[in-house]
C-alpha positions as CSV (number, residue, x, y, z in Angstrom):
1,X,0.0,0.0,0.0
2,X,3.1,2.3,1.1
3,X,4.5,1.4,-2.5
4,X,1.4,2.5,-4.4
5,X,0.9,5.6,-2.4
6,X,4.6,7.1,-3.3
7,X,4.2,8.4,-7.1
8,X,0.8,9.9,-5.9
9,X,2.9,11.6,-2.9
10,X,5.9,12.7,-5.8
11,X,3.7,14.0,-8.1
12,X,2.2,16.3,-5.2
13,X,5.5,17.0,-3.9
14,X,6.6,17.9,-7.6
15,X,3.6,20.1,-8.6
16,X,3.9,22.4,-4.9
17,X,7.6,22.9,-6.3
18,X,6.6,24.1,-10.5
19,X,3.8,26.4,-7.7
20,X,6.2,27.8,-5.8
21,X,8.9,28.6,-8.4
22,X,6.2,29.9,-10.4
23,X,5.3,32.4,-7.8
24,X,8.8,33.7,-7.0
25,X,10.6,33.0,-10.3
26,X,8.2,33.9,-13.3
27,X,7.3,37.7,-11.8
28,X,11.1,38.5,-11.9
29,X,10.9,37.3,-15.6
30,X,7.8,39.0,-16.6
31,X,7.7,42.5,-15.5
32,X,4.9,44.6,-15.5
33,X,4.2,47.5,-17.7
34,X,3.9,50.8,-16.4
35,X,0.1,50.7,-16.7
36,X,0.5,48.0,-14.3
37,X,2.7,49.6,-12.3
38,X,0.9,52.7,-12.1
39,X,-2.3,50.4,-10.9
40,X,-0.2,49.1,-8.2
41,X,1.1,52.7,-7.3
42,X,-2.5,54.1,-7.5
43,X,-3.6,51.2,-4.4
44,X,-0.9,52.0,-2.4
45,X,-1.5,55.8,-2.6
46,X,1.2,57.1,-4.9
47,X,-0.7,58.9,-7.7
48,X,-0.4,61.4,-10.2
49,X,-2.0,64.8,-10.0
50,X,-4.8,65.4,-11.8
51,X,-3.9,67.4,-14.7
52,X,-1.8,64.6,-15.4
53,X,-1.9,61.1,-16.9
54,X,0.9,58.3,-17.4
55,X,2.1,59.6,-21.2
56,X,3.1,62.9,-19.9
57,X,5.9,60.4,-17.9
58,X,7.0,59.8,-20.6
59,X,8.4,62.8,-21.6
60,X,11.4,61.5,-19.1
61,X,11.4,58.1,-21.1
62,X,10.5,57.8,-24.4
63,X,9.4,54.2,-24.9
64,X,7.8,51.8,-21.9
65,X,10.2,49.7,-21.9
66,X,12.2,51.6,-19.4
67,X,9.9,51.6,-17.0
68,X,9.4,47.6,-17.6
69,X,13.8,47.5,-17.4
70,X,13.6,49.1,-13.8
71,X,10.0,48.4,-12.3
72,X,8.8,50.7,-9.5
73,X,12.1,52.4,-9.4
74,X,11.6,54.4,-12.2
75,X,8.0,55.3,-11.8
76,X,8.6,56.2,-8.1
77,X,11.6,58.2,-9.6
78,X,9.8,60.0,-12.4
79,X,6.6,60.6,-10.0
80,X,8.8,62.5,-7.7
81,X,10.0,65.2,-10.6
82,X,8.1,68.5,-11.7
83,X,6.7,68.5,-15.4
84,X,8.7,70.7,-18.2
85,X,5.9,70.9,-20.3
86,X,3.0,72.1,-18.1
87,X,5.3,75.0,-16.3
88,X,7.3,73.0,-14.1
89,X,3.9,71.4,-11.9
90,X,4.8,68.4,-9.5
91,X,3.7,65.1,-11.6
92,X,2.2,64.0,-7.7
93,X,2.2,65.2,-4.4
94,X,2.6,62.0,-2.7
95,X,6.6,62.0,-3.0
96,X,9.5,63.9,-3.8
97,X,12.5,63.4,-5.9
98,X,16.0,65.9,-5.0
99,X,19.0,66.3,-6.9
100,X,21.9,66.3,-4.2
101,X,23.8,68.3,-6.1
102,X,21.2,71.2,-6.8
103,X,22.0,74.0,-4.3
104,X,23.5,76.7,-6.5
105,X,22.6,79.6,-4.0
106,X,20.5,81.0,-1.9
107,X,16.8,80.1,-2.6
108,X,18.0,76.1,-3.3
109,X,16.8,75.2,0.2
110,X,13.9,77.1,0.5
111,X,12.2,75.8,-2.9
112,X,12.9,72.5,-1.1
113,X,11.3,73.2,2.4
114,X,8.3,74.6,-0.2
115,X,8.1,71.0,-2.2
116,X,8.4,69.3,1.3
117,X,5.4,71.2,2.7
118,X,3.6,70.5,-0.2
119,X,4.0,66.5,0.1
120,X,3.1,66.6,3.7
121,X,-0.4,68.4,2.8
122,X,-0.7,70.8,4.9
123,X,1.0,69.1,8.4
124,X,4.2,71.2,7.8
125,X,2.7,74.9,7.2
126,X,5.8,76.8,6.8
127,X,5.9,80.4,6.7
128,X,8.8,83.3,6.7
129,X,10.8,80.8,4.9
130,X,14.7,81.9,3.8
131,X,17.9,80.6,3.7
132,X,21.4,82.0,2.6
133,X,24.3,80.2,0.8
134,X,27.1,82.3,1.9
135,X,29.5,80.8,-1.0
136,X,32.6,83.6,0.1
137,X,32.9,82.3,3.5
138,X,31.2,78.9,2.9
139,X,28.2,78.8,5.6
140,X,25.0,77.9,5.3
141,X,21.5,79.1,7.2
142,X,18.0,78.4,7.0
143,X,15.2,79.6,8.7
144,X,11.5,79.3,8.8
145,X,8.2,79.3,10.9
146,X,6.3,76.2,12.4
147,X,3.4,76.2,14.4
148,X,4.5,79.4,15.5
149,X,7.8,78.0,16.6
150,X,10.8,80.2,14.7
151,X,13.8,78.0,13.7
152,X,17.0,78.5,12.6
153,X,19.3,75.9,11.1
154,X,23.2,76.3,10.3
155,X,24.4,73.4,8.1
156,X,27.5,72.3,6.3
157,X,28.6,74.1,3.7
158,X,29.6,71.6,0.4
159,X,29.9,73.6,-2.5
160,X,26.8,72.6,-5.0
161,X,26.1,69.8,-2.0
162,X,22.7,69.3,0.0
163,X,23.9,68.6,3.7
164,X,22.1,65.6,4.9
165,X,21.9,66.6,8.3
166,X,18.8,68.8,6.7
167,X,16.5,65.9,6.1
168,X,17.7,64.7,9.4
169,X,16.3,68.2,11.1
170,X,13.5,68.0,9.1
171,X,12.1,64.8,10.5
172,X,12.9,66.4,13.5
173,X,10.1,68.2,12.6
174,X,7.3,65.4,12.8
175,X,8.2,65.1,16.7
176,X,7.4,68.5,17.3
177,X,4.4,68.2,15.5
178,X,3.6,65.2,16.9
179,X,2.6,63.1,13.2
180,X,2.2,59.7,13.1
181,X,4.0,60.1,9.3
182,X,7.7,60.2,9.1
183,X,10.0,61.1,6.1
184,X,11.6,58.4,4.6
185,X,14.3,57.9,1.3
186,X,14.6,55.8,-1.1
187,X,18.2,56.5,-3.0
188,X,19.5,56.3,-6.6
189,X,22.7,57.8,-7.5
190,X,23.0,61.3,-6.6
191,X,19.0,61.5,-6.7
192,X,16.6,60.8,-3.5
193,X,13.2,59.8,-3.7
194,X,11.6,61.8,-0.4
195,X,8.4,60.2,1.3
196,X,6.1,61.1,4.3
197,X,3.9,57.9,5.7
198,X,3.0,56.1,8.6
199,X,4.8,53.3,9.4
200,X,2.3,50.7,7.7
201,X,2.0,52.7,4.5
202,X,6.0,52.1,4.2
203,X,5.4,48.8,4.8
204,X,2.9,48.1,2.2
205,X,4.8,49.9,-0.5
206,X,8.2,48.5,0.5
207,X,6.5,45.1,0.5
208,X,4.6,45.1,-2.4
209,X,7.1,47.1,-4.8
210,X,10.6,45.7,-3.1
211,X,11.8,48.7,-3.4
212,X,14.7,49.6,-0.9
213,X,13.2,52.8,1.1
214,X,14.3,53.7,4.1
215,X,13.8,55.7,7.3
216,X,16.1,59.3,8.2
């Protein structure tokens, strides 16, 4: 009886391996489209504004293809930038992608404090905002308004260089304003990908896109 009952008990042992490789193995061969993507991006609460739809991304890159080469990266990237076309509007407010090497002067950091009140919606109000790049004698100072608080931050001064110890003050920020979102990374290159979510958002986009985000 034991004897008849083995190629019964290989077969089933055989067919929940073909299952599980087909699970993990075949999605890594068959990406998704960016239509698909997008879907994914859209249930998880990354989406584009209104005035927008997924063929003005591709302004950025030209054929899908791309997007299918480097899934979720590149969307997440690309959602993160500011339309040429349509005088330089966010593609989304839900995240925010930041040259490194972008502060050229005085002004750099404050259009950044602007974008990151923007993808907060509304928790970060900031008012009296100004900062100066004192390139001559290579010091750096921003200031701002909070919930009636004044602050005033000196950072690092490195040439065309955004001090990271910025993003670290700036989550600072979420303490004193006691939200239950926190900013988050996700890095490529020279570029960051800046996010604001709760803790379980993070974990459903970092679970269901793999992408490698992580907390400041």
């Amino acid at each position: 009886m034991q004897q008849e009952n083995t190629p019964i008990l290989l077969i089933l042992f055989g067919l929940i391996i073909v299952f599980v490789i087909y699970r993990k193995i075949v999605p890594m061969i068959i990406k998704p489209n960016l239509k698909k993507q997008y879907e994914l991006f859209d249930r998880l609460g990354l989406r584009l504004n209104d005035m927008f739809d997924l063929s003005d991304l591709l302004v950025f890159e030209d054929k899908d293809v791309n997007f299918k080469k480097y899934p979720y990266k590149l969307l997440y990237i690309t959602l993160g930038l500011k339309s040429e076309n349509k005088n330089n509007q966010p593609f989304s407010n839900d995240c925010l992608t930041i040259d490194m090497e972008s502060i050229e002067d005085s002004g750099c950091y404050s259009d950044i404090l602007k974008d990151i009140a923007r993808i907060t919606k509304g928790d970060m109000d900031f008012k009296n905002i100004s900062d100066i790049v004192d390139i001559e004698n290579q010091t750096v100072n921003v200031s701002f308004s909070l919930m009636d608080n004044d602050y005033s931050w000196d950072l690092k001064y490195d040439y065309d260089w955004i001090d990271m110890n910025f993003f670290v003050k700036v989550q600072s920020l979420t303490d004193d304003i006691d939200s239950d979102r926190k900013f988050n990374i996700f890095v490529d290159g020279q570029d960051i990908v800046l996010g604001y979510n709760t803790l379980n958002d993070l974990h459903e986009i970092k679970s269901k896109t793999k992408l490698k985000i992580i907390w400041i």
